[in-house]
C-alpha positions as MATLAB code, in Angstrom:
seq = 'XXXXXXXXXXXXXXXXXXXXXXXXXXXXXXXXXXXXXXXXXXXXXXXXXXXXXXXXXXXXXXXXXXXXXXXXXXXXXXXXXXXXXXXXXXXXXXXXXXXXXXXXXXXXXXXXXXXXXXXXXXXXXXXXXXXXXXXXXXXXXXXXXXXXXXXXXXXXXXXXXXXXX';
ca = [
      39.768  -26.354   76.482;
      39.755  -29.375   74.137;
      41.433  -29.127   70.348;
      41.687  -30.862   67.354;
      44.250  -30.344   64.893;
      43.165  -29.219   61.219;
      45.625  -29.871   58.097;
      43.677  -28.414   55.040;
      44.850  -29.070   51.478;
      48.497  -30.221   51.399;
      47.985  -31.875   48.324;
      50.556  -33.212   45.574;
      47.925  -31.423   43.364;
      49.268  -27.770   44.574;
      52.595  -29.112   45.356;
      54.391  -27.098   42.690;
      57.975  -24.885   41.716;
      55.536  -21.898   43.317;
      54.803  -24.126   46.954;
      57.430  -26.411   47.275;
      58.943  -24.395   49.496;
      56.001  -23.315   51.726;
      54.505  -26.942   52.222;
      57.760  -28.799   53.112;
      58.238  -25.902   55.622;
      54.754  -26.262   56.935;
      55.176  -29.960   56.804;
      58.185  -29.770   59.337;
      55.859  -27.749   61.734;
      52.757  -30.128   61.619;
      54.575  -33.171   61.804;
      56.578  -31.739   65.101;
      52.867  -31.071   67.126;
      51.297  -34.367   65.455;
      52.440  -36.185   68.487;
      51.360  -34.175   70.927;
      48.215  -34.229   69.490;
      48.080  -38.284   69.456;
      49.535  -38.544   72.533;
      46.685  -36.559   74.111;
      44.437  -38.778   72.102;
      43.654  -35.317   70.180;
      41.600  -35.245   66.989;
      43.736  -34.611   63.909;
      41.460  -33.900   60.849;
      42.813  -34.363   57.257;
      41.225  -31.853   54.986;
      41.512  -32.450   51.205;
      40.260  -30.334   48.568;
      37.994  -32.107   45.501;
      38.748  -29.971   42.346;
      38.932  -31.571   38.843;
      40.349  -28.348   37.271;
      43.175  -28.487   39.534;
      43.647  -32.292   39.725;
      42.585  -33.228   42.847;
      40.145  -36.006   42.103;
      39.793  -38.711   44.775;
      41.594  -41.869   43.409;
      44.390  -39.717   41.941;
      47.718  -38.682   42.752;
      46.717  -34.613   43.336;
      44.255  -36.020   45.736;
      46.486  -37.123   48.392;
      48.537  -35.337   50.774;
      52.207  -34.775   49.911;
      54.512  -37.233   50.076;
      55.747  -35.416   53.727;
      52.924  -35.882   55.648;
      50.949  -39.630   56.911;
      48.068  -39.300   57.999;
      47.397  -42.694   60.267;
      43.717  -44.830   60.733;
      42.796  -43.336   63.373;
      42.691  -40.000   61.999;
      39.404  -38.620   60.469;
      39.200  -37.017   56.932;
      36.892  -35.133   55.390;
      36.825  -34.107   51.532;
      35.884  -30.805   50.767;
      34.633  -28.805   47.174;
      34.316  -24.996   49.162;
      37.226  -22.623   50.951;
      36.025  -23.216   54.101;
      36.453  -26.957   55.667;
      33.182  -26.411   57.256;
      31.078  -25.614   54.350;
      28.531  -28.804   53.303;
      31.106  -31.398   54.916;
      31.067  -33.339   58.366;
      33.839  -31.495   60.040;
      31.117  -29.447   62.277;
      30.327  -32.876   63.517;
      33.386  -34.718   64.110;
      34.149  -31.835   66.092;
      30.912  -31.559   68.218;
      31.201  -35.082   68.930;
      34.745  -35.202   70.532;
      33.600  -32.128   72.461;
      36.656  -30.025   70.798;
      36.363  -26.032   71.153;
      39.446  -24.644   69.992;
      41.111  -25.463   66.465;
      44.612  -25.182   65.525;
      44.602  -24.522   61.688;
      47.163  -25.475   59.361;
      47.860  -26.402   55.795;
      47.558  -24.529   52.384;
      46.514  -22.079   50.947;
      46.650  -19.210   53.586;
      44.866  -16.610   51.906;
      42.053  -19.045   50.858;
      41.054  -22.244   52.584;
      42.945  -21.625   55.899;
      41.489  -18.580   56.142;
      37.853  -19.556   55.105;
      38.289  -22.334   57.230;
      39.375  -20.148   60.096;
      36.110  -17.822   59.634;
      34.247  -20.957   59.426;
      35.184  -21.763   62.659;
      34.328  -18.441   64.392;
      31.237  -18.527   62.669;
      30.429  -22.039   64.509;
      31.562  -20.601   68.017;
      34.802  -22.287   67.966;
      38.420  -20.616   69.172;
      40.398  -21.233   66.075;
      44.191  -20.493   66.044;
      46.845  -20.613   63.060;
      49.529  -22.408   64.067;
      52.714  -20.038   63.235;
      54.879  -20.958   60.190;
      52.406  -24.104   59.630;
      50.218  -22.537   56.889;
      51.676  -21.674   53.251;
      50.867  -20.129   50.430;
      53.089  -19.372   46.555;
      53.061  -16.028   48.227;
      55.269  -15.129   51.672;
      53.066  -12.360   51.919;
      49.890  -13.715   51.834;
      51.368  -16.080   54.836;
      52.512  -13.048   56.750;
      49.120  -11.279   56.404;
      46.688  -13.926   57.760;
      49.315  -14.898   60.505;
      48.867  -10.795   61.338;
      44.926  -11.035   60.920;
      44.285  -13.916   63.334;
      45.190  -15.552   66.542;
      48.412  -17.236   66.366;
      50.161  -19.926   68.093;
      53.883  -20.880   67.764;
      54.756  -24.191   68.455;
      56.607  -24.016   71.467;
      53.695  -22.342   73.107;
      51.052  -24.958   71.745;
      53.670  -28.263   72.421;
      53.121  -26.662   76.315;
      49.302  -26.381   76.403;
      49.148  -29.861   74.627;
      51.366  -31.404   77.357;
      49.028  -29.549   80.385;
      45.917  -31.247   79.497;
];
């Protein structure tokens, strides 16, 4: 087993009175496994949604992740205009090419991109996961329901499997 950690669409474009909340919750989850996934030399992908409508125009301020979360050099990113992170982007590829099977899914919106982006990935053959409490949504709900729909991992569990490879 080989992963790659996916952080879809934590951008200051949806950061909002509705997500605050979520994202800086999700934020303290995916920065606590981001070093286990560089210390494994693990691929961390940086997913950011294009959108004019919504403000998320490369070059802008909604375009970039929020404040909360760095993504370093090293890491790749991919810019998307679909749901799924798969969808008409290179994200198939970078993950062929480091051999990755299994992807731990995190980020915003639950009920939309993480979700299409988890279907994308069973669609390709790959093992995705959700990483538990790392995906958010304006609605709890909507959280609860795709962590009750799909294969979940909590941290502690994941920090473990992470530090066996």
């Amino acid at each position: 087993m080989k992963m790659a950690l996916l952080i879809i669409d934590l951008q200051k474009a949806y950061y909002n009175d509705k997500t605050k909340e979520s994202m800086a919750s999700a934020c303290e989850y995916i920065n606590a496994i981001i070093p286990f996934f560089r210390k494994k030399n693990l691929p961390i992908v940086w997913v950011q949604q294009k959108d004019e409508e919504d403000g998320a125009i490369p070059g802008q301020p909604g375009f970039e992740f929020i404040d909360q979360l760095k993504p370093e050099q090293q890491d790749y990113r991919i810019t998307k205009e679909y749901g799924n992170g798969f969808n008409k982007t290179n994200c198939f590829d970078i993950i062929k090419k480091n051999g990755i099977d299994t992807i731990v899914i995190t980020g915003f919106c639950a009920e939309y991109c993480v979700l299409s982006t988890y279907r994308g990935a069973q669609d390709l053959d790959l093992s995705p996961v959700i990483l538990k409490n790392a995906i958010s949504s304006d609605n709890k709900e909507h959280i609860k329901m795709v962590e009750e729909i799909s294969n979940v991992i909590s941290y502690g569990i994941l920090s473990k499997v992470i530090d066996a490879i």
